[in-house]
PyMOL commands that place a pseudoatom at each C-alpha (Angstrom):
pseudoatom trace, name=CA, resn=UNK, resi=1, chain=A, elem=C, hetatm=0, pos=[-24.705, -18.173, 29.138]
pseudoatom trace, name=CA, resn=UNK, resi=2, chain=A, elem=C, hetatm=0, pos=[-22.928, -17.443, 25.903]
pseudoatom trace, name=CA, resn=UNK, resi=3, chain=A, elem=C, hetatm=0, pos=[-23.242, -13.817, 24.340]
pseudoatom trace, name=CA, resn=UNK, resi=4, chain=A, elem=C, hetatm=0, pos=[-22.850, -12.665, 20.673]
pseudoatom trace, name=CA, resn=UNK, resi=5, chain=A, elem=C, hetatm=0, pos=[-19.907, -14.271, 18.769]
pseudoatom trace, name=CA, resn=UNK, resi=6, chain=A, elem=C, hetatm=0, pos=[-16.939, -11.813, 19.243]
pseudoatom trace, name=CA, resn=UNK, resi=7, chain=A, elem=C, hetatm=0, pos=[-14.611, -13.531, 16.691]
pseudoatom trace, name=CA, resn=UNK, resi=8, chain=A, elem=C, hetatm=0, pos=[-13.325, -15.865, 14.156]
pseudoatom trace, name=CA, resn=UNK, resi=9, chain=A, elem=C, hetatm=0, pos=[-9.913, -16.624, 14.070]
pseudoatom trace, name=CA, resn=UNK, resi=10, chain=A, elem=C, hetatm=0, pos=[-8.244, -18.087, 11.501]
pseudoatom trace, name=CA, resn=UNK, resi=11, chain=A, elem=C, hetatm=0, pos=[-4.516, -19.199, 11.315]
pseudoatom trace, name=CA, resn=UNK, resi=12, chain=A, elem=C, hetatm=0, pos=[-2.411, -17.870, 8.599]
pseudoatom trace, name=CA, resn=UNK, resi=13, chain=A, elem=C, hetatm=0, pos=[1.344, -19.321, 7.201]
pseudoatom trace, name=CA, resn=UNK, resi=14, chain=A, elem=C, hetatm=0, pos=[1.827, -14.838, 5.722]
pseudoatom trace, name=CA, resn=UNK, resi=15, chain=A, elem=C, hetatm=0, pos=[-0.030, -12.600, 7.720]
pseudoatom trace, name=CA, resn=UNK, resi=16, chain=A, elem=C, hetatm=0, pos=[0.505, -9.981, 5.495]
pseudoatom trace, name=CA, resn=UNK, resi=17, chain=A, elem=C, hetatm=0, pos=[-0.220, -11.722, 2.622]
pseudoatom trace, name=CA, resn=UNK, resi=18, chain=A, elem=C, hetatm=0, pos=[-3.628, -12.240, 4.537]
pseudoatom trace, name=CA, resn=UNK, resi=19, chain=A, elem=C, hetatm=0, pos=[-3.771, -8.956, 5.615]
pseudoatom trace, name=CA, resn=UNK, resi=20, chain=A, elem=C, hetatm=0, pos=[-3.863, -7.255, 1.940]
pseudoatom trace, name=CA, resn=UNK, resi=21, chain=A, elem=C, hetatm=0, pos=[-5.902, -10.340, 1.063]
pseudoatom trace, name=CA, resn=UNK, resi=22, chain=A, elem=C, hetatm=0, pos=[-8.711, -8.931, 3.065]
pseudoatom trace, name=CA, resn=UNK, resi=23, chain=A, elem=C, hetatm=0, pos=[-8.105, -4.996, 3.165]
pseudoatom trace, name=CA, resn=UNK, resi=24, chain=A, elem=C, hetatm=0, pos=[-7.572, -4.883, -0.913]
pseudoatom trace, name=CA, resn=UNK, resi=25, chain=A, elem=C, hetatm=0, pos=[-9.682, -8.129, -2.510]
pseudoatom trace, name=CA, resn=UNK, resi=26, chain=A, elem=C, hetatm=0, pos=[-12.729, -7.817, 0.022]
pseudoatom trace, name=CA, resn=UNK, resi=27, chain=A, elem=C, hetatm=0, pos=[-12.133, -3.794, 1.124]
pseudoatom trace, name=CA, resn=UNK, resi=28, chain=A, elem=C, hetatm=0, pos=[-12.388, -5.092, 4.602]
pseudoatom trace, name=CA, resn=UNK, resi=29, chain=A, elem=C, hetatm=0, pos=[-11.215, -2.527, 7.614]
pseudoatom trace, name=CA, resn=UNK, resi=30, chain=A, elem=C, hetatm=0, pos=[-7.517, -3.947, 8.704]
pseudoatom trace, name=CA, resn=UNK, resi=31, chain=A, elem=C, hetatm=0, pos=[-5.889, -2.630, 11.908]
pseudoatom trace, name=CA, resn=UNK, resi=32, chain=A, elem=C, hetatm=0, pos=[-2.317, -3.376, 12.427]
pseudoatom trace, name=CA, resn=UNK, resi=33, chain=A, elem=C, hetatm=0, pos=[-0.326, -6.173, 13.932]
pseudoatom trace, name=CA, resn=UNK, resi=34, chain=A, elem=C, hetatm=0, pos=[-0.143, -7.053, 17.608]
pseudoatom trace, name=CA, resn=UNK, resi=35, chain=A, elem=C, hetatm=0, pos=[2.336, -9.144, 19.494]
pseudoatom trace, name=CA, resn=UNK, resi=36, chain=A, elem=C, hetatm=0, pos=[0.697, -11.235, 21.811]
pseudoatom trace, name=CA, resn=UNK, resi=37, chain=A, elem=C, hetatm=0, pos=[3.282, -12.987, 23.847]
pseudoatom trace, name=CA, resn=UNK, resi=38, chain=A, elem=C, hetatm=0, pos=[1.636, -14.366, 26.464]
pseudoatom trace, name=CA, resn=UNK, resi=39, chain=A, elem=C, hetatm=0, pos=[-0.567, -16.325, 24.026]
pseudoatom trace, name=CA, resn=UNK, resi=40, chain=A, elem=C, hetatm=0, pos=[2.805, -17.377, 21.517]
pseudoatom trace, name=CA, resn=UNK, resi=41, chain=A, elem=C, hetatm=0, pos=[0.414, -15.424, 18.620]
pseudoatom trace, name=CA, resn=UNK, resi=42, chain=A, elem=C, hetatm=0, pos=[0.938, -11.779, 16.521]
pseudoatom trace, name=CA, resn=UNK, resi=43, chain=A, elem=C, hetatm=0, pos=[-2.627, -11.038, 15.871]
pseudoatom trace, name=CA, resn=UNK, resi=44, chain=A, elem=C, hetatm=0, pos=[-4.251, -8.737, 13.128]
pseudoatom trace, name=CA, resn=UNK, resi=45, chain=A, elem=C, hetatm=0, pos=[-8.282, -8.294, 13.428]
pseudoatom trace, name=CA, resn=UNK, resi=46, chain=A, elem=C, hetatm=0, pos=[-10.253, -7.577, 10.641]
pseudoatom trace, name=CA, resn=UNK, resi=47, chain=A, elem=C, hetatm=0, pos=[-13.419, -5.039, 11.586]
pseudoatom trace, name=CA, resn=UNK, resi=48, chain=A, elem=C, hetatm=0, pos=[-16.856, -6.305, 9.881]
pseudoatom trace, name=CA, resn=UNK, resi=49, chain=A, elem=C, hetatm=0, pos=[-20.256, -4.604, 11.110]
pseudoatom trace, name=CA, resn=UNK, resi=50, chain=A, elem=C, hetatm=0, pos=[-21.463, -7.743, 13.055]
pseudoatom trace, name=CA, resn=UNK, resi=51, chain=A, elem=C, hetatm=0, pos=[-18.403, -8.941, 14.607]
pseudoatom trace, name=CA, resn=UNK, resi=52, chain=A, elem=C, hetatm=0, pos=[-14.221, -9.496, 14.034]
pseudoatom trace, name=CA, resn=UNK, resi=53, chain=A, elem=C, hetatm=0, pos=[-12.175, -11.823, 12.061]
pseudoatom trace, name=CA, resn=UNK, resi=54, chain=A, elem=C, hetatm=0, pos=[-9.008, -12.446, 14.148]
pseudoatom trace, name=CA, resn=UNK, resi=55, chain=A, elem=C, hetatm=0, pos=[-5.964, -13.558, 12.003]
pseudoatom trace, name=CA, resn=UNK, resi=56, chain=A, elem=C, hetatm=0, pos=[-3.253, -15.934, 13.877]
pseudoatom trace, name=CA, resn=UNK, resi=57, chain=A, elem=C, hetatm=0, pos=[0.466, -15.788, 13.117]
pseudoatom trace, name=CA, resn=UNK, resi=58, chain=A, elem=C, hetatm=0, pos=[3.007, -17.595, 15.409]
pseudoatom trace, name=CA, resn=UNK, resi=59, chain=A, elem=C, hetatm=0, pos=[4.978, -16.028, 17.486]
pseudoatom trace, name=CA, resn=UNK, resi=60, chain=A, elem=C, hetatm=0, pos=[7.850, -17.899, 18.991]
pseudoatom trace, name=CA, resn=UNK, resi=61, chain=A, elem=C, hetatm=0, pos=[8.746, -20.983, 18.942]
pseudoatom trace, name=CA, resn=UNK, resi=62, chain=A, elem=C, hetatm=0, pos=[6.386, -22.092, 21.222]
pseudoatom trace, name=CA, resn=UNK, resi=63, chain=A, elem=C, hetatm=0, pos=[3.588, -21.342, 19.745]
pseudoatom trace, name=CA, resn=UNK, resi=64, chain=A, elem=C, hetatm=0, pos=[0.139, -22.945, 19.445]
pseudoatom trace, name=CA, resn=UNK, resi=65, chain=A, elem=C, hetatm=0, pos=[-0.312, -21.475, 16.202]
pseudoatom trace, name=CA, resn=UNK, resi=66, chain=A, elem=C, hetatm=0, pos=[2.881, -23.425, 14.336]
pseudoatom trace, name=CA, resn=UNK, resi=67, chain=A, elem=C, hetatm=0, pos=[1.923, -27.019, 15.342]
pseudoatom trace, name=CA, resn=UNK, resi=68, chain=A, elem=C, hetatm=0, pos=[-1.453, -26.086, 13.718]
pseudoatom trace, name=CA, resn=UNK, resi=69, chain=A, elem=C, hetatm=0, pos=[-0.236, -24.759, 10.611]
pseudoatom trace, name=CA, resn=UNK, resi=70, chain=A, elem=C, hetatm=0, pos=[2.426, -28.027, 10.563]
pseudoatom trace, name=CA, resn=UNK, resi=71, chain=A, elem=C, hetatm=0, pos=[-0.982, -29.531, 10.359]
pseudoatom trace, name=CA, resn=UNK, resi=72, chain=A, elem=C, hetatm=0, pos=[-2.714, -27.419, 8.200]
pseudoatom trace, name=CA, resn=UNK, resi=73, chain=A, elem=C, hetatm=0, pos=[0.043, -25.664, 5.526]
pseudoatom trace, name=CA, resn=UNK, resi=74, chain=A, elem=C, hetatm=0, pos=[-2.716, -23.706, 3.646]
pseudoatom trace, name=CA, resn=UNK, resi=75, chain=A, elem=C, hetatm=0, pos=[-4.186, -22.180, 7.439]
pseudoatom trace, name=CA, resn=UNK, resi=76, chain=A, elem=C, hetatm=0, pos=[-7.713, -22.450, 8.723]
pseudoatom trace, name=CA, resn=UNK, resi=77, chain=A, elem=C, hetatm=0, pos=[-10.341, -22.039, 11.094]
pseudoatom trace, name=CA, resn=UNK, resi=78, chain=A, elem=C, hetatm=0, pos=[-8.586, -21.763, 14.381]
pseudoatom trace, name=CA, resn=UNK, resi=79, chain=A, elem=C, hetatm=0, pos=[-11.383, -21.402, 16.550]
pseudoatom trace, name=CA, resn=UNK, resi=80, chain=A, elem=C, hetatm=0, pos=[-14.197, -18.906, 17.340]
pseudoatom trace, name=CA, resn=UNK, resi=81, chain=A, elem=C, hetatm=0, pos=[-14.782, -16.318, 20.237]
pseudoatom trace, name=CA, resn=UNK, resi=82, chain=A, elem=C, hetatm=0, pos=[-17.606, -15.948, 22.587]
pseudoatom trace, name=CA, resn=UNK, resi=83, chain=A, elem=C, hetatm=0, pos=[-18.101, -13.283, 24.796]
pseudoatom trace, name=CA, resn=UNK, resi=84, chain=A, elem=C, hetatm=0, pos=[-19.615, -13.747, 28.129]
pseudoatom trace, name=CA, resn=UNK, resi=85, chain=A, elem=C, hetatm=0, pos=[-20.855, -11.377, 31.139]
pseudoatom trace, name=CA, resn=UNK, resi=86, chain=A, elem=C, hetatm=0, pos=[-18.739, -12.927, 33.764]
pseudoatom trace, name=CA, resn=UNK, resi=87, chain=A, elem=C, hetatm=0, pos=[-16.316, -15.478, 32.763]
pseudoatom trace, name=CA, resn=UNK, resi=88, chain=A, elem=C, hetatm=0, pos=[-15.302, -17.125, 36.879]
pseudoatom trace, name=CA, resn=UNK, resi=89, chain=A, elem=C, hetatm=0, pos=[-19.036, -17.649, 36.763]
pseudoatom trace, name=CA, resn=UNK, resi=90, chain=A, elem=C, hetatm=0, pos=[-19.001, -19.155, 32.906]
pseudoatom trace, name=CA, resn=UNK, resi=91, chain=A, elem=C, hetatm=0, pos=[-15.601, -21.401, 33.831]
pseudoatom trace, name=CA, resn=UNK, resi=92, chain=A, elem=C, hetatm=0, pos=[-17.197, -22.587, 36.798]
pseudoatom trace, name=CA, resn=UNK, resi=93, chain=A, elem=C, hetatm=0, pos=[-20.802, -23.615, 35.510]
pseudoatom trace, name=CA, resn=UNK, resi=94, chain=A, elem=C, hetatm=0, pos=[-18.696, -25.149, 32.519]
pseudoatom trace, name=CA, resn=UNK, resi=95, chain=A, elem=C, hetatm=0, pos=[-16.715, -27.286, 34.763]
pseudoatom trace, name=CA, resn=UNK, resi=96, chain=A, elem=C, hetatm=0, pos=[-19.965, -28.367, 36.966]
pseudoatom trace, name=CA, resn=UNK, resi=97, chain=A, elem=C, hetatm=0, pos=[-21.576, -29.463, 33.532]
pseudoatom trace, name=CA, resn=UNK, resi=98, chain=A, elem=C, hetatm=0, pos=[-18.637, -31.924, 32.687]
pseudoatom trace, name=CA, resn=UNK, resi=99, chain=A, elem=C, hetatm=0, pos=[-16.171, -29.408, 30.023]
pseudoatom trace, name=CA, resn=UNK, resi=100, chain=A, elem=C, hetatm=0, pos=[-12.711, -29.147, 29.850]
pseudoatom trace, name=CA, resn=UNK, resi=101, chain=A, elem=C, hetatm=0, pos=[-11.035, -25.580, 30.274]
pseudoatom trace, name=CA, resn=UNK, resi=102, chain=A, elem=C, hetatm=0, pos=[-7.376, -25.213, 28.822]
pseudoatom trace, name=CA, resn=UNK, resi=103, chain=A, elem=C, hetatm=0, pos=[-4.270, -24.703, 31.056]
pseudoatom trace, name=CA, resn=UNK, resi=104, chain=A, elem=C, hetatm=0, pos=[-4.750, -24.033, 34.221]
pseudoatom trace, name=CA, resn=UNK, resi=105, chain=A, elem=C, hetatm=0, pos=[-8.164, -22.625, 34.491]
pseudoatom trace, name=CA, resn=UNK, resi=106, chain=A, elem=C, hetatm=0, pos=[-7.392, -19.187, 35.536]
pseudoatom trace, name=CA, resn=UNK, resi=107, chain=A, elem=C, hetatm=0, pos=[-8.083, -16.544, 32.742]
pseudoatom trace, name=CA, resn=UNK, resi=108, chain=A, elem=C, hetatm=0, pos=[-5.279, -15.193, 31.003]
pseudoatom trace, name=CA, resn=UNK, resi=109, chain=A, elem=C, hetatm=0, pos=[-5.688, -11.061, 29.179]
pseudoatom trace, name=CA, resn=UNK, resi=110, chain=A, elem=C, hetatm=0, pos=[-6.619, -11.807, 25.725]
pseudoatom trace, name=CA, resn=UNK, resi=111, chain=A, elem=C, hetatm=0, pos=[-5.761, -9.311, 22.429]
pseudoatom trace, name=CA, resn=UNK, resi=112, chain=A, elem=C, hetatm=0, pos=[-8.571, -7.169, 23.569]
pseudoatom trace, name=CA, resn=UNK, resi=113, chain=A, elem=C, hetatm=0, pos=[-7.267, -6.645, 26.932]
pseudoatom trace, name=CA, resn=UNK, resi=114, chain=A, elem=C, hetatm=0, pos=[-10.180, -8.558, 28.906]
pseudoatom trace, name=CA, resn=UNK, resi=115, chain=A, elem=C, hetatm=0, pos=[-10.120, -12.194, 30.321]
pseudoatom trace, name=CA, resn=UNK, resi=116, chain=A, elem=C, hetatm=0, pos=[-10.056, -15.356, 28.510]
pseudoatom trace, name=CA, resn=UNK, resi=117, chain=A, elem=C, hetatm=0, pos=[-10.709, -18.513, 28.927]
pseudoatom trace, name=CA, resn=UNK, resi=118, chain=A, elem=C, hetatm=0, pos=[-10.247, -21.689, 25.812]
pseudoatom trace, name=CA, resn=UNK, resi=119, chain=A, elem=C, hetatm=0, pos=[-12.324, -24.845, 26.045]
pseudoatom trace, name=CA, resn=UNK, resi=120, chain=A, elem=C, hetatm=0, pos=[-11.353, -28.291, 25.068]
pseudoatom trace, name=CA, resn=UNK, resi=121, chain=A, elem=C, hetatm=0, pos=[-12.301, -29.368, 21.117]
pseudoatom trace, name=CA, resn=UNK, resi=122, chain=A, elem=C, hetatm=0, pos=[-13.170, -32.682, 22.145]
pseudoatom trace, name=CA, resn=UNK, resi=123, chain=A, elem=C, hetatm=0, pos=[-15.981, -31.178, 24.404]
pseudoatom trace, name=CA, resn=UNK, resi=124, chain=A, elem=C, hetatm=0, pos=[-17.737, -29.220, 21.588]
pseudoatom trace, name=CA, resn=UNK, resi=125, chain=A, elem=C, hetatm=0, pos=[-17.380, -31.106, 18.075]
pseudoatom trace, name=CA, resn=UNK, resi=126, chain=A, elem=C, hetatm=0, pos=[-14.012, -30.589, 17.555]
pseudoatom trace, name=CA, resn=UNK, resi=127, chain=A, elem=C, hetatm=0, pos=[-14.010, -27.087, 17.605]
pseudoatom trace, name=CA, resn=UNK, resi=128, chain=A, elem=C, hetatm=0, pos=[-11.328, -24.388, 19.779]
pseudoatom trace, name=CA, resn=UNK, resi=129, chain=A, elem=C, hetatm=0, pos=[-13.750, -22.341, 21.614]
pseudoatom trace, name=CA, resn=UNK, resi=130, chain=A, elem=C, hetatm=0, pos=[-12.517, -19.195, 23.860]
pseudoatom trace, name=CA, resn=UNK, resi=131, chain=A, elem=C, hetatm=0, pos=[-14.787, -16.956, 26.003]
pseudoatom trace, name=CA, resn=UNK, resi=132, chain=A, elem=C, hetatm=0, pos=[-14.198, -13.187, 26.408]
pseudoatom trace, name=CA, resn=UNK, resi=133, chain=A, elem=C, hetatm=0, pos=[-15.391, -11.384, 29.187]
pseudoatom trace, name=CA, resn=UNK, resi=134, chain=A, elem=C, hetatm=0, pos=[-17.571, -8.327, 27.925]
pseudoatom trace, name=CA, resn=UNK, resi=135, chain=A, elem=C, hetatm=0, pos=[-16.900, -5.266, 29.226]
for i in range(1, 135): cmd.bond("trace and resi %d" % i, "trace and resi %d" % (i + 1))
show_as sticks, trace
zoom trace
């Protein structure tokens, strides 16, 4: 069901501290910063050949992204990104097999501008896992 890893995200306390961290020490590809509202996060993502890193920032007050860094100071592993053909059809065999989706269930428009869809930790070793619709 699950396709190739689309990305990694990992939440940062300075995002452009991160930023220059991985455009000037690792001479990664950087693209700019993007306000995602919807999702309480400004994203940056960090081109490799095989897939993404996705760095989190919070945006808001509300957002996801500062209880985990109240948690975790330093930042961290957020969660990864899997992309998936058709993501009703994922949710849906994911709930018949006993998983957890976040919210309500209905797919929200992710960074990338296709659906997404987060699954509980507690259902897959205590890791965040979203699913991106391919297209």
């Amino acid at each position: 069901m699950i396709g190739r890893l689309n990305h990694v995200a990992i939440a940062v306390p300075d995002l452009e501290a991160a930023a220059r961290q991985y455009r000037d020490t690792l001479g990664a590809k950087v693209g700019a910063p993007q306000d995602e509202p919807d999702h309480g996060v400004t994203v940056i993502f960090i081109e490799l050949p095989n897939t993404k890193i996705e760095l989190l920032h919070p945006l808001g007050e509300n957002s996801p992204i500062a209880g985990f860094l109240e948690r975790n100071p330093a930042g961290g592993i957020h969660h990864i990104c899997f992309e998936v053909d058709d993501i009703a059809a994922a949710r849906d065999h994911l709930v018949a097999a006993g998983a957890r989706i976040l919210g309500d269930g209905k797919p929200k428009i992710g960074a990338h501008g296709n659906p997404v869809l987060f699954l509980h930790p507690k259902d897959f070793n205590g890791t965040l896992i979203e699913l991106e619709e391919a297209r």
